[in-house]
N, C-alpha and C positions, 0 to 999 in steps of 0.2 A: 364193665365186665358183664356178662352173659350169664346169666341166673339158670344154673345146672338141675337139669332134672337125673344125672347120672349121667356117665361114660355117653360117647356116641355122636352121628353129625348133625351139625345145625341143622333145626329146621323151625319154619316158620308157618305159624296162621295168623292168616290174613282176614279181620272181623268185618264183616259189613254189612251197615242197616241200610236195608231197603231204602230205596229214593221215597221222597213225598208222593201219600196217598192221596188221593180223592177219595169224598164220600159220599157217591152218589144214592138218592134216594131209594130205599126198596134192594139194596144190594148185601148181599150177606158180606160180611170182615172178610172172609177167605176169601171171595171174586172182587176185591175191589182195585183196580185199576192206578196206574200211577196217575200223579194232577201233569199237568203242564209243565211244571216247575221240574216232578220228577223225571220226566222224559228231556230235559236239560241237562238235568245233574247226576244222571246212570253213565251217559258219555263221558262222560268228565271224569268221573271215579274210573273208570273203564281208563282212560288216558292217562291218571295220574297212577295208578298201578301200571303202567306202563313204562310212565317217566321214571320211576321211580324201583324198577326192575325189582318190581315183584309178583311178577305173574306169576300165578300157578301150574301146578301141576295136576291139581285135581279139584272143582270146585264142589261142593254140596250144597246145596241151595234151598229154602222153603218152599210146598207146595202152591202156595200164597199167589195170587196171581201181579201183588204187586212185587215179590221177589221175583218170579220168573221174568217179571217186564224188564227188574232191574239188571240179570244176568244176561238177559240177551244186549240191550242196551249195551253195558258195560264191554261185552265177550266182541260185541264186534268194532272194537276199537284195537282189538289186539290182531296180529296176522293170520294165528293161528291158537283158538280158544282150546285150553283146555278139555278133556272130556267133566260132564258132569251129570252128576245125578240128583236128583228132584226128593227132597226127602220129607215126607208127612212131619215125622216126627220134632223136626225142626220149629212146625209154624205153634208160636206161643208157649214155647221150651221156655223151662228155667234152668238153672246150672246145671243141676244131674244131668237132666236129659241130654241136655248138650254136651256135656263130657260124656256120656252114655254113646253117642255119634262117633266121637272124636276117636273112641280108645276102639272103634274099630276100623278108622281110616288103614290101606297098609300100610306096609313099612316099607315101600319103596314110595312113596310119596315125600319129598321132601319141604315143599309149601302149597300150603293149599287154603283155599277159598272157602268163607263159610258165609252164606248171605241168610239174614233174618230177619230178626225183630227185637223192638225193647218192650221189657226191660230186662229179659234173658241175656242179649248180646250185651251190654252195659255191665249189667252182672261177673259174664263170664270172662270178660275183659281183665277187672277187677278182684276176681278172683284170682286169677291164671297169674297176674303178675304181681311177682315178686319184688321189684323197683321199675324204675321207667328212665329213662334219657330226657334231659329237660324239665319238661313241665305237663308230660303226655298221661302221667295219672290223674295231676289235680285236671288237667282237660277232663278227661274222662268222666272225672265225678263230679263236675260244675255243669254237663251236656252232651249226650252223645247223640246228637241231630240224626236226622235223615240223611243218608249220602254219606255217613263220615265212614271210614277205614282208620282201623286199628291195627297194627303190624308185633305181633307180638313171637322172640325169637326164641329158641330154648335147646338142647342139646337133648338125646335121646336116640336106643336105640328102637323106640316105639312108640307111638302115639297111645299106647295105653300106658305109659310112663307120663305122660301128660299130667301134670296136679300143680292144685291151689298151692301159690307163690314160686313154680318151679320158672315163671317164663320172665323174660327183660319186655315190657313194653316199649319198641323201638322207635312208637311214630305214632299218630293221628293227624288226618287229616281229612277235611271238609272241601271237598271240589264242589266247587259250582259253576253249571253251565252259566252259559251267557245268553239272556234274549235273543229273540230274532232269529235266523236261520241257522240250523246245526245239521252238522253230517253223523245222521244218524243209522 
């Protein structure tokens, strides 16, 4: 059963930590680049929200240049990317802030994309949800990797209706690309 934040239709955010960083020398946190690994596993997260039909309708994303790499990555795996917007407030958020994002998404938005960082996204995962399917909380609070998506569903008729334990964690999952040549 689907953890009621009040009257209204399903809707879902969709959590996601930026692919693996590099740390190149002399580079400030905020410009720092996906590794190798990450420029594998943004595609793959990119596809497996697709297999798994939950594209968005709206994504928000951190200013982060390893968020950005990860949304482009991911966005063109789909036929047609959502629109998205680039949000400062995002990069190194803790729950407030992020629910402070959230409760202004609209309300014709029915799922939407939020790409970041931990331990805000871990946080707010665990926050938000009120039970999970499975075994998608203790996942959550044993590791929430680079590349993982968290699918978390909730009824409402506004995302500022959004609060601590109203949402069902429906899923977690960790895509990883595969070595060698990807269509990126």
């Amino acid at each position: 059963m689907i953890a009621r934040a009040g009257a209204g239709p399903l809707r879902r955010l969709v959590v996601l930590r930026h692919a693996k960083s590099a740390w190149p020398t002399g580079v400030a946190d905020h410009e720092r680049p996906l590794a190798p690994r990450g420029r594998r596993d943004a595609p793959a997260a990119g596809r497996a929200l697709a297999e798994s039909d939950c594209l968005p309708d709206l994504a928000l994303c951190s200013t982060a240049v390893r968020a950005r790499q990860t949304w482009e990555l991911a966005a063109r795996q789909w036929g047609t990317p959502p629109p998205v917007r680039f949000e400062r407030r995002l990069y190194g958020a803790e729950v407030p802030e992020l629910l402070a994002v959230l409760h202004e998404v609209p309300d014709r938005i029915r799922t939407l994309l939020l790409i970041g960082h931990n331990p805000g996204l871990e946080e707010l995962v665990l926050e938000l949800a009120g039970d999970s399917l499975d075994d998608a909380l203790d996942d959550v609070r044993t590791k929430f990797p680079t590349s993982a998506t968290a699918v978390l569903a909730w009824h409402g008729d506004s995302w500022d209706a959004l609060a601590p334990g109203t949402a069902l964690l429906t899923g977690v999952t960790v895509p990883r690309g595969k070595k060698g040549k990807q269509k990126d």
